[in-house]
C-alpha positions in Angstrom: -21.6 -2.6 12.7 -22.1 -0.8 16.0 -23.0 -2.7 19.1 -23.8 -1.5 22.5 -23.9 -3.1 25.8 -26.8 -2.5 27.6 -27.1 -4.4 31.0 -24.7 -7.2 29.7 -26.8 -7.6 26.4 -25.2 -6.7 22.9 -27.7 -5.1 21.0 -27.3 -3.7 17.1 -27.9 -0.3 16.4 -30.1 1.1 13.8 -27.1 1.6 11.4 -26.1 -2.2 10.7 -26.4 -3.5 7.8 -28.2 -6.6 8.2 -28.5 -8.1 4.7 -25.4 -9.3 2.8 -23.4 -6.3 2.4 -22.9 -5.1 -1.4 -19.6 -3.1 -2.8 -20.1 0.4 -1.1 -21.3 -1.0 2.1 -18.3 -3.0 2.0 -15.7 0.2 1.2 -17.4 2.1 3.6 -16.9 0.1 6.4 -13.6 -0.5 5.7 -12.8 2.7 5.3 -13.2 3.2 8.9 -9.5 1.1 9.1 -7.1 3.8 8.6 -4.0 2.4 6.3 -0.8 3.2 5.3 -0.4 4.7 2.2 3.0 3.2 -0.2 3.4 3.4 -3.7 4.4 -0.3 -5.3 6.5 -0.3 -7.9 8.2 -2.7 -10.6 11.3 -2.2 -12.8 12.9 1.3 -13.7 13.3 4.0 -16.3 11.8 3.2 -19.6 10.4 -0.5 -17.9 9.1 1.4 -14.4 5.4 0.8 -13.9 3.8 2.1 -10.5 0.6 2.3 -8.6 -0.1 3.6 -5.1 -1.1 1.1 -2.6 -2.6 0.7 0.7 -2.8 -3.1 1.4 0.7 -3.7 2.4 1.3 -6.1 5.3 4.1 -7.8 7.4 3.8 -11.3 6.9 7.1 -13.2 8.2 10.2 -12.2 10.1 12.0 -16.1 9.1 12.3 -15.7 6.6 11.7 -11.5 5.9 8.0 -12.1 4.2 5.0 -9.0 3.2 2.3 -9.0 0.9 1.0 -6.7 -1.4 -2.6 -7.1 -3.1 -3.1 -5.8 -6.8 -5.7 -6.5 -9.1 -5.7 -10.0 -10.6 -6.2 -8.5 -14.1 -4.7 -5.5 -14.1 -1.4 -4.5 -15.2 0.9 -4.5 -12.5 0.6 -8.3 -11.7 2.1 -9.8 -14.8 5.0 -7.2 -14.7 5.6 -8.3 -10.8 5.8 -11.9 -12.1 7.8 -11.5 -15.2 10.5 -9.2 -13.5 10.4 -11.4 -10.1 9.9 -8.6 -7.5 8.6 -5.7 -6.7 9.5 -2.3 -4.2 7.1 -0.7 -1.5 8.2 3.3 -0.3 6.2 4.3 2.0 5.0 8.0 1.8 5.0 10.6 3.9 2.3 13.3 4.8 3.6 15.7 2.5 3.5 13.1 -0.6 -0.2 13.3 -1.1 0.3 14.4 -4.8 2.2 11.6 -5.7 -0.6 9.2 -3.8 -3.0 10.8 -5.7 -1.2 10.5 -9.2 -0.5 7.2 -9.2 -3.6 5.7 -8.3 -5.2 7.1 -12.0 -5.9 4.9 -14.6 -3.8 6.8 -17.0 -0.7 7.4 -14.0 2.8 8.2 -15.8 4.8 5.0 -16.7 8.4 4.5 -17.5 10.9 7.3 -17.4 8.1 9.9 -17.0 7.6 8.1 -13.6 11.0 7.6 -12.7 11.4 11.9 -13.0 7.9 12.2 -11.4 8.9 10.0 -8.7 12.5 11.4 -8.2 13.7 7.4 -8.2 16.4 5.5 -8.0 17.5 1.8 -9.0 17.4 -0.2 -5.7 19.2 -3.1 -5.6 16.8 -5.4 -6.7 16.8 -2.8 -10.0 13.0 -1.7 -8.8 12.6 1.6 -8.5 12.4 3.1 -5.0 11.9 6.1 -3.6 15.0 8.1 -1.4 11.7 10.8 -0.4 9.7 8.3 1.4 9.4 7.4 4.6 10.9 4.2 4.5 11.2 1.3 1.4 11.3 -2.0 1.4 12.7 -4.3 -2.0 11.7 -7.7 -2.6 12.0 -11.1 -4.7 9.0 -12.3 -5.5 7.9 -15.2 -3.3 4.4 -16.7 -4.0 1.3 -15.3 -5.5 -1.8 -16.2 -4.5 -5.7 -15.7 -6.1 -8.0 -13.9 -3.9 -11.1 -13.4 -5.4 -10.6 -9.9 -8.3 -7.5 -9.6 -6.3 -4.0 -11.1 -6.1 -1.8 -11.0 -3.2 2.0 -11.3 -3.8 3.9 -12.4 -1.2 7.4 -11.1 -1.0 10.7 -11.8 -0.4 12.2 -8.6 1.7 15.9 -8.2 0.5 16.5 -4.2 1.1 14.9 -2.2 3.5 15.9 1.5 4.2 15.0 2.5 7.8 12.2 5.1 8.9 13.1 8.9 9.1 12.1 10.4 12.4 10.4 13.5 12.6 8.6 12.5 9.2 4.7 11.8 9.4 3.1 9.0 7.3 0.6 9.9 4.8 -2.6 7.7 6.1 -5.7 6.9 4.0 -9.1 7.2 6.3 -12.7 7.5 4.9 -11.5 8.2 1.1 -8.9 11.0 2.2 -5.2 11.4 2.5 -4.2 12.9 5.9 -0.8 12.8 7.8 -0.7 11.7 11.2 -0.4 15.0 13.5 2.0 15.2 15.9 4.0 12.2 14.7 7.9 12.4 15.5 8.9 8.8 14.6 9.7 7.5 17.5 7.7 5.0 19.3 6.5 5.1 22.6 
């Protein structure tokens, strides 16, 4: 929704939606919120399953809390839940391919993945991902139903730190981009 300030009154432009919004209206405006762009993933070798994700999101610092959000009935969630964790790596610009693969319905699995992926065991014994960005392992801590969706809240128990000089791969209006002129340090 746009709104403009005209003489200290909002007013809506002709663009907002002004009925209850329905699934595309929905993704579009959202996809105005640039994300992050990680690939989740559960177990390793023969057992790996992955999927890329964009709805990661610091929860806690006492104790070390995220969330993730996956479909309620899709295949990920009971694999999360039966193995007790999960691992984020975050990608960088230049892992668009591997964004793109593994958000498919019919993505690699097991060791296929773990080769595609160029993975390691982390601690935890998900698979992370020494390429990314950064990664993050964690115990599984709650899970909780949200609408189609489930968000599973974990534990953080590993965390490799960001590389500088890197630039994140970002997901804006249905495309992958990096972030240009991105050195890794904040300022």
């Amino acid at each position: 929704m746009t709104l403009t300030n005209q003489g200290g009154t909002m007013k809506q432009s002709a663009d907002t939606v002004r009925t209850r919004p329905d699934e595309a209206a929905f993704r579009a405006t959202m996809g105005c919120f640039p994300t992050g762009v990680t690939l989740l993933t559960c177990g390793r070798d023969d057992d790996l399953v992955v999927m890329t994700l964009n709805s990661l999101t610091s929860v806690s610092l006492d104790p070390l809390l995220i969330l993730v959000s996956v479909k309620a009935d899709g295949r990920m969630r009971p694999r999360v839940r039966a193995r007790g964790g999960y691992a984020v790596s975050v990608l960088n610009g230049d892992q668009r391919d591997l964004a793109r693969e593994f958000c498919l319905p019919d993505r690699p699995e097991g060791a296929d993945a773990m080769s595609r992926l160029g993975g390691v065991p982390g601690l935890t014994g998900h698979t992370v991902v020494p390429s990314a960005a950064a990664w993050l392992e964690c115990e599984l801590h709650d899970e909780i139903e949200a609408g189609d969706h489930t968000l599973l809240v974990g534990r953080v128990v590993a965390v490799s730190g960001s590389r500088p000089g890197r630039p994140p791969l970002v997901f804006h209006h249905g495309s992958y981009s990096a972030v240009p002129g991105t050195d890794g340090v904040a300022t």
